[in-house]
FIKOLZA-1660 file (N, C-alpha, C; in steps of 0.1 Angstrom, whole numbers, plus 5000, padded with zeros to 4 digits):
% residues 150
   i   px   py   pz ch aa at
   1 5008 4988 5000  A  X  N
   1 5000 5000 5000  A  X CA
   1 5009 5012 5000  A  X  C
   2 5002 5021 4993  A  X  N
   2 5011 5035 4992  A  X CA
   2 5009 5045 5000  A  X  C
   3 5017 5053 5006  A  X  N
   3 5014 5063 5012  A  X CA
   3 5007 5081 5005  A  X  C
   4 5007 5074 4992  A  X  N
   4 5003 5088 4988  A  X CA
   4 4987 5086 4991  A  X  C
   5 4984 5099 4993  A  X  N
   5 4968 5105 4994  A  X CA
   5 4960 5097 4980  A  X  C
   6 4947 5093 4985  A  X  N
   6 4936 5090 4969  A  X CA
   6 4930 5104 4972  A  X  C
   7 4928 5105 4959  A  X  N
   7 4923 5118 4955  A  X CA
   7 4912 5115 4947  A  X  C
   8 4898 5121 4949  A  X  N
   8 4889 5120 4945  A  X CA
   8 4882 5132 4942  A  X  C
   9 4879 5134 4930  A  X  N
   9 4876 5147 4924  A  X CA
   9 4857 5147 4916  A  X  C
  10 4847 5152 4924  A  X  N
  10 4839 5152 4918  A  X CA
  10 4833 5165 4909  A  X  C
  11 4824 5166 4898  A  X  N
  11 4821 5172 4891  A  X CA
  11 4808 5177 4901  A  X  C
  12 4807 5191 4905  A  X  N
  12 4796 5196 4914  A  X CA
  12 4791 5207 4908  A  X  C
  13 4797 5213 4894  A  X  N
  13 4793 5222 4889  A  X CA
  13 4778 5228 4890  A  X  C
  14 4766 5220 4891  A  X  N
  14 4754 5216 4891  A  X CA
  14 4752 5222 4903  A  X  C
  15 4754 5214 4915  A  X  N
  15 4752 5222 4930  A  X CA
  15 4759 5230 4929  A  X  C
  16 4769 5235 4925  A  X  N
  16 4775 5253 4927  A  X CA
  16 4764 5256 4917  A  X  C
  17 4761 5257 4908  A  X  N
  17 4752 5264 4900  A  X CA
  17 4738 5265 4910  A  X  C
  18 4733 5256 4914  A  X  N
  18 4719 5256 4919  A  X CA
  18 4722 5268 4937  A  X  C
  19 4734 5264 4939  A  X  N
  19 4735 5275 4954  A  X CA
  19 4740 5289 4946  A  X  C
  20 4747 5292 4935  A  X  N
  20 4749 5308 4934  A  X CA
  20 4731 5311 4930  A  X  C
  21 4721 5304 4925  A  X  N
  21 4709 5307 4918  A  X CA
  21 4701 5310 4936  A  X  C
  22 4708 5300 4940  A  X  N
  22 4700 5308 4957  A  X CA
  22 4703 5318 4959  A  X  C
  23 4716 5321 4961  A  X  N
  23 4722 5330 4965  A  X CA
  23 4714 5342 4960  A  X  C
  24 4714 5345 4945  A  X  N
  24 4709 5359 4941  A  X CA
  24 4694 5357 4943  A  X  C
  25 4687 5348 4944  A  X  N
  25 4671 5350 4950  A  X CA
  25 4672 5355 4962  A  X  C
  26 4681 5358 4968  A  X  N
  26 4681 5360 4985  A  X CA
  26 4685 5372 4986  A  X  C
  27 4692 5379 4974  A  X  N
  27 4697 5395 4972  A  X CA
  27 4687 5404 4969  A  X  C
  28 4677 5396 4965  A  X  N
  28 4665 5408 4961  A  X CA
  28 4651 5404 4969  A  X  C
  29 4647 5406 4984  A  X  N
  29 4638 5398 4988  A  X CA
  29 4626 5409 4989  A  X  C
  30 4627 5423 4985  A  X  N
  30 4618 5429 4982  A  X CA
  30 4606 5428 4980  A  X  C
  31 4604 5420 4965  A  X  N
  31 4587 5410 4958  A  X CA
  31 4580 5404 4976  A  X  C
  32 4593 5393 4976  A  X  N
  32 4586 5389 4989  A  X CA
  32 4584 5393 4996  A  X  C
  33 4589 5408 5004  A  X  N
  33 4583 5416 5018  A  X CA
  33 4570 5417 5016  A  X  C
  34 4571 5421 5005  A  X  N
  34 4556 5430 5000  A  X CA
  34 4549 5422 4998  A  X  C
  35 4549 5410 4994  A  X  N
  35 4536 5396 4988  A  X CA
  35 4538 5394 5005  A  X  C
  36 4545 5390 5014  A  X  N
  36 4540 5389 5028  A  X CA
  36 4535 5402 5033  A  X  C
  37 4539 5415 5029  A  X  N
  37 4529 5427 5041  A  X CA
  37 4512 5426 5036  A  X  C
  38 4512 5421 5018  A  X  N
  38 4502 5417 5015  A  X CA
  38 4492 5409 5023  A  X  C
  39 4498 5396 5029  A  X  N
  39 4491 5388 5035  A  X CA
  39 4488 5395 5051  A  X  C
  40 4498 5402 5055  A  X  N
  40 4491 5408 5068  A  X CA
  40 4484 5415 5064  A  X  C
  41 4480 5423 5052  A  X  N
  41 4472 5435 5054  A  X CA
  41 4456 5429 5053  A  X  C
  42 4458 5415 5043  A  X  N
  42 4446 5404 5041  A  X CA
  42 4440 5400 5053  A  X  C
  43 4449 5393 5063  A  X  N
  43 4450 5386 5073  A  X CA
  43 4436 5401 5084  A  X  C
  44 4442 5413 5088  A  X  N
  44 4441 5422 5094  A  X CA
  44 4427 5421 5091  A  X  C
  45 4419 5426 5076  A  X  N
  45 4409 5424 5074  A  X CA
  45 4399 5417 5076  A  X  C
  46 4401 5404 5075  A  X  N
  46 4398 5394 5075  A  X CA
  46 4393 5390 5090  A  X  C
  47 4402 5397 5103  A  X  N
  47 4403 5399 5117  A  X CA
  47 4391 5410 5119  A  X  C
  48 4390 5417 5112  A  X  N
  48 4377 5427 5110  A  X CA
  48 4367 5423 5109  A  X  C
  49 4369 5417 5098  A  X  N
  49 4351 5414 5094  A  X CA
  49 4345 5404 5104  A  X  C
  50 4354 5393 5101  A  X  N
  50 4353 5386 5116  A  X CA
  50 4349 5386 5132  A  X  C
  51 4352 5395 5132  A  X  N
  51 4356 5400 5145  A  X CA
  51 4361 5388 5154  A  X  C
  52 4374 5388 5150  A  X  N
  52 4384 5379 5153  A  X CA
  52 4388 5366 5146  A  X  C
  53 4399 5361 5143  A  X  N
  53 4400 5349 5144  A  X CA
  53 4411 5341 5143  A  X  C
  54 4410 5325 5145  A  X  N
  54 4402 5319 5148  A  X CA
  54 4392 5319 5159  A  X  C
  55 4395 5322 5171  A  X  N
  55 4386 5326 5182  A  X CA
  55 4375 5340 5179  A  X  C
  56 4366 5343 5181  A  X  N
  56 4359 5359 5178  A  X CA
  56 4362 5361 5191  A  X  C
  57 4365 5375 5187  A  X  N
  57 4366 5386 5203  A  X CA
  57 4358 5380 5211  A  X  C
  58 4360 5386 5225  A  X  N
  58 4352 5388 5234  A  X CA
  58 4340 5398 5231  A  X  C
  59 4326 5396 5236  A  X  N
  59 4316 5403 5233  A  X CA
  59 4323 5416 5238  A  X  C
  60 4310 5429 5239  A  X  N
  60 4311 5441 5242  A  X CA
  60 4304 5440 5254  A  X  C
  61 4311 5443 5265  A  X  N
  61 4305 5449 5274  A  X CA
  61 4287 5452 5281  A  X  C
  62 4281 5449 5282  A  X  N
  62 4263 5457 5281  A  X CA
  62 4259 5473 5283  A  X  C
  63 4271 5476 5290  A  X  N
  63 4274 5495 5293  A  X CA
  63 4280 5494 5278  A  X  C
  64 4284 5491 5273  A  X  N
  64 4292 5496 5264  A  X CA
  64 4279 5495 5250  A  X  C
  65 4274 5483 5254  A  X  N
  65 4264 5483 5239  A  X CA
  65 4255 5496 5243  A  X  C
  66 4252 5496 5251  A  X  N
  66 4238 5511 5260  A  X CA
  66 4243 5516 5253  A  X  C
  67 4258 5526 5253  A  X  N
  67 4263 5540 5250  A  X CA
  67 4263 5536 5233  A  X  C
  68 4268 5528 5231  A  X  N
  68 4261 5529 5214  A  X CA
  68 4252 5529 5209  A  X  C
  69 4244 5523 5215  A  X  N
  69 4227 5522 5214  A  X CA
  69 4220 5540 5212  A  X  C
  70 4228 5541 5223  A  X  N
  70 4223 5562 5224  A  X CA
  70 4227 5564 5213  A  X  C
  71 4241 5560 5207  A  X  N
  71 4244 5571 5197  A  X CA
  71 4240 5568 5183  A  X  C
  72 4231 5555 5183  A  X  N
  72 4227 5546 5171  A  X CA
  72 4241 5546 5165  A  X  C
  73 4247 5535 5173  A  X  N
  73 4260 5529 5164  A  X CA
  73 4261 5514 5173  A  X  C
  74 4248 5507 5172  A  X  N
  74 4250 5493 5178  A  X CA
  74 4232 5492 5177  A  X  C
  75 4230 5478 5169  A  X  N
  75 4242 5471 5164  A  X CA
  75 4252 5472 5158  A  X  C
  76 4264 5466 5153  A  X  N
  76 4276 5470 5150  A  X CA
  76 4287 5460 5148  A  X  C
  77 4295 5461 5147  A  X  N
  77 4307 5456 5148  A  X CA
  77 4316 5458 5156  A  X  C
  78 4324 5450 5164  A  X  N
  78 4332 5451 5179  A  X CA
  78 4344 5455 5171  A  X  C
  79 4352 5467 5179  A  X  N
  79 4362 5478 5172  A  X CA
  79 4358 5486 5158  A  X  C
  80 4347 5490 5158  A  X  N
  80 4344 5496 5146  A  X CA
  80 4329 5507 5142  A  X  C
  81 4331 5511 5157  A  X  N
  81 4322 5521 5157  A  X CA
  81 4320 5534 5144  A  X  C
  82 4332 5540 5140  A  X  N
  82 4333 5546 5130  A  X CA
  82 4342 5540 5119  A  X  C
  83 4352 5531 5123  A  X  N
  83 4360 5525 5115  A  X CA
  83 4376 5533 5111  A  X  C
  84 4375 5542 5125  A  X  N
  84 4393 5549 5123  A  X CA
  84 4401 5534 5128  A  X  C
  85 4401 5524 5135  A  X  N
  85 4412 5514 5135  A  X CA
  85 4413 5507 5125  A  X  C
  86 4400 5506 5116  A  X  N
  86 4409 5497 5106  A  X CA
  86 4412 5503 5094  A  X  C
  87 4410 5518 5093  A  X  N
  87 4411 5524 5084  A  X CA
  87 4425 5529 5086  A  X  C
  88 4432 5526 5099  A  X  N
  88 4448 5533 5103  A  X CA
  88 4456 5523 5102  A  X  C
  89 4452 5511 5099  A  X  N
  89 4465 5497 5096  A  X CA
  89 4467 5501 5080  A  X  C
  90 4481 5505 5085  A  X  N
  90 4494 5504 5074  A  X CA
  90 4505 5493 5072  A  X  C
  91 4505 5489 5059  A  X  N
  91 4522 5481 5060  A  X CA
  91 4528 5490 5054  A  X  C
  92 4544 5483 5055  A  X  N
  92 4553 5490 5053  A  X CA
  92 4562 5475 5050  A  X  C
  93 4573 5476 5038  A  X  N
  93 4581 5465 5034  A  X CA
  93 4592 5474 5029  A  X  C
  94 4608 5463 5026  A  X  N
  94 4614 5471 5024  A  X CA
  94 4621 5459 5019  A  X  C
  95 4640 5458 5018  A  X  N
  95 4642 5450 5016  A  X CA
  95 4647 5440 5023  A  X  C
  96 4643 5438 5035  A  X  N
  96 4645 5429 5044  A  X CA
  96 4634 5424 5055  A  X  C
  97 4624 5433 5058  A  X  N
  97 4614 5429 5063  A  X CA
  97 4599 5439 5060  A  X  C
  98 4589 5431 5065  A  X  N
  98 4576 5435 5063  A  X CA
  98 4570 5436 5074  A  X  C
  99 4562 5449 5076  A  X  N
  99 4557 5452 5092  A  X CA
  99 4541 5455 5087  A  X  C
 100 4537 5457 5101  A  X  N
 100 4518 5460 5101  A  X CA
 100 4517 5465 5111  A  X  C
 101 4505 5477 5114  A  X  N
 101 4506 5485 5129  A  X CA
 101 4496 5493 5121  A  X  C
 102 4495 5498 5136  A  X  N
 102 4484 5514 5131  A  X CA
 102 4494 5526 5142  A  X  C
 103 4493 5540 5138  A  X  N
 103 4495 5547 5146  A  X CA
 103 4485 5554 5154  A  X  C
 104 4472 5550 5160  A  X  N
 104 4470 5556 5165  A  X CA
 104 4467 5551 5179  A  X  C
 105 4464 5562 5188  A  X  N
 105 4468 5558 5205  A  X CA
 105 4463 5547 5208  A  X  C
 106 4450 5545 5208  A  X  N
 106 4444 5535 5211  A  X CA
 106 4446 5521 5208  A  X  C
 107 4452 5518 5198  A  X  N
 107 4451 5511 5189  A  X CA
 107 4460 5495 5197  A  X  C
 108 4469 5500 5206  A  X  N
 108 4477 5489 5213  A  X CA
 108 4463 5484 5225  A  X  C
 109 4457 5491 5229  A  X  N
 109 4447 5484 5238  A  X CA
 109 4437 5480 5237  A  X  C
 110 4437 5483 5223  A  X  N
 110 4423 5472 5217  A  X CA
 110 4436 5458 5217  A  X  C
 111 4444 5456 5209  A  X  N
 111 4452 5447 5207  A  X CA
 111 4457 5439 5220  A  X  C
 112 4460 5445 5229  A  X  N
 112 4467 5438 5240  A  X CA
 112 4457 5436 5252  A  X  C
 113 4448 5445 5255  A  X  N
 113 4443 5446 5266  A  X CA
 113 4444 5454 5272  A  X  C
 114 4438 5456 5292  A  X  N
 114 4447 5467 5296  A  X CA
 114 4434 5474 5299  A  X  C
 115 4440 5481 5311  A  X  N
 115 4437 5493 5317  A  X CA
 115 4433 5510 5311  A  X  C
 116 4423 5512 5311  A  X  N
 116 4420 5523 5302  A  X CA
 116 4410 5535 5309  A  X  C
 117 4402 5546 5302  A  X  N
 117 4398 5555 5311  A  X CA
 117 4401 5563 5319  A  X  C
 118 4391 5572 5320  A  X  N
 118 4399 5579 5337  A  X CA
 118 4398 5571 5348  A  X  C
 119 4411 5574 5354  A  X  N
 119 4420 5565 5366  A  X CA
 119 4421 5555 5362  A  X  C
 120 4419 5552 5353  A  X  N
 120 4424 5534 5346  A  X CA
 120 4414 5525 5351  A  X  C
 121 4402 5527 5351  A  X  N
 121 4389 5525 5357  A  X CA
 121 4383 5513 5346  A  X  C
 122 4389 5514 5339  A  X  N
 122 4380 5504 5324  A  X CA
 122 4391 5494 5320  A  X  C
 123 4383 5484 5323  A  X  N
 123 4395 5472 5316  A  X CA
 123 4388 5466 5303  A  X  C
 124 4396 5468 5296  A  X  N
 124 4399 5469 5279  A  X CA
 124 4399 5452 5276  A  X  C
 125 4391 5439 5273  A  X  N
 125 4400 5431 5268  A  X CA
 125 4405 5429 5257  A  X  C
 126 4421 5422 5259  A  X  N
 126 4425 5422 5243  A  X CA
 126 4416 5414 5229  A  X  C
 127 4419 5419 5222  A  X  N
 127 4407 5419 5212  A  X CA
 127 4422 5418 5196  A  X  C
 128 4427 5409 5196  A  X  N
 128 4441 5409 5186  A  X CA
 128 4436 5410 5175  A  X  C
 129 4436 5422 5165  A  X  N
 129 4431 5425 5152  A  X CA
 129 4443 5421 5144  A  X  C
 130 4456 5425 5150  A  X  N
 130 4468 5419 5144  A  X CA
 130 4475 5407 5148  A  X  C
 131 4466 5398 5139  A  X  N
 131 4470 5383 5141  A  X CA
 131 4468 5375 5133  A  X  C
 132 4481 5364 5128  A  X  N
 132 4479 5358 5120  A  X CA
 132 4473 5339 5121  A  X  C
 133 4469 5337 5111  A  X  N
 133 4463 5321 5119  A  X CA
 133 4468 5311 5111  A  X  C
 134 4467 5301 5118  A  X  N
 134 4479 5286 5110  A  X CA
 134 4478 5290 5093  A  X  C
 135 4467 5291 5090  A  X  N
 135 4464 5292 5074  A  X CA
 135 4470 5307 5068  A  X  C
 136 4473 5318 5076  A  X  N
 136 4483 5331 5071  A  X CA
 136 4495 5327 5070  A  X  C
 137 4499 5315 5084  A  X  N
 137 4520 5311 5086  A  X CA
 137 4520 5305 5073  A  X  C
 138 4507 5293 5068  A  X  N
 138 4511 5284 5055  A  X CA
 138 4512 5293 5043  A  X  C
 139 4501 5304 5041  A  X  N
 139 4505 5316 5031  A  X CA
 139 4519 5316 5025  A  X  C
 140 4522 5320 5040  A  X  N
 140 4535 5331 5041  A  X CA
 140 4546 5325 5038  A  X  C
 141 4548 5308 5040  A  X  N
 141 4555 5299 5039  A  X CA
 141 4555 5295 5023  A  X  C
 142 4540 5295 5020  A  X  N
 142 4543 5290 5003  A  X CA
 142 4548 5304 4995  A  X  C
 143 4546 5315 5000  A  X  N
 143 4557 5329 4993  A  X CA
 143 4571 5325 4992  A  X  C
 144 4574 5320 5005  A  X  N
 144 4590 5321 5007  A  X CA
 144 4590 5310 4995  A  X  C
 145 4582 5297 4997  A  X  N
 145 4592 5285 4990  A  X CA
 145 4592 5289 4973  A  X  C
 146 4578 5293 4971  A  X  N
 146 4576 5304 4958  A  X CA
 146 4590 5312 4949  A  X  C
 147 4592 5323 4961  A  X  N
 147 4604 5332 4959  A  X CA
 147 4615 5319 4955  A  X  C
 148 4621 5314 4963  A  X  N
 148 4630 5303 4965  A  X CA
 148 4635 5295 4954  A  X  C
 149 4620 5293 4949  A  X  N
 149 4620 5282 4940  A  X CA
 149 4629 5286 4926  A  X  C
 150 4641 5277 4916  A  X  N
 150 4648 5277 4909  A  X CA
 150 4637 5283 4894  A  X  C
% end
């Protein structure tokens, strides 16, 4: 037996070809932010009309139906007395990620829950308008493999 090295040399040309073709799908992920802030903006809606899901919100309060009642704006829709929250969800994408939010005050304590009113007298429950459900993650999953794909 010899002490020189076996040398084995394979032709891989094929997988370096198929990983530089990943590679530049992965330099431009732009299309994709935006086909996913797409699906949150879908998703968000869809949490609207709903009013909620999969689970629906928590009902409204019975003080809370009264004071709409007075103002004839109930019956109704739960978060959508005039319709400024869902009319303030914006996305925003770029080239590395895709976001969803609203700017306005309120808008985290419809979402989370929480203490509200004067002296913090009113407990708010969370009511997640920004939420995605197993069937938005599969969405968002067949984008990526979509983008991905050779």
């Amino acid at each position: 037996m010899s002490d020189e090295p076996i040398e084995i040399k394979l032709d891989n040309q094929e997988v370096q070809n198929r990983l530089l073709e990943l590679a530049s799908k992965c330099e431009n992920l732009r299309p994709l932010m935006k086909n996913i802030a797409g699906i949150f903006a879908y998703s968000t809606e869809e949490n609207f009309k709903n009013e909620g899901r999969p689970e629906k919100w928590l009902d409204l309060a019975e003080s809370t139906k009264k004071q709409r009642e007075k103002k004839r704006k109930w019956p109704g829709q739960i978060l959508q007395v005039e319709g400024k929250l869902a009319a303030s969800i914006n996305t925003f994408y770029d080239d590395d990620s895709a976001v969803i939010g609203s700017n306005l005050d309120y808008a985290a304590i419809h979402q989370l829950g929480g203490q509200a009113g004067r002296n913090k007298s009113v407990s708010i429950p969370a009511r997640p308008y920004l939420k995605l459900t197993d069937s938005d993650y599969k969405e968002i999953t067949q984008e990526i493999e979509k983008h991905l794909k050779p």
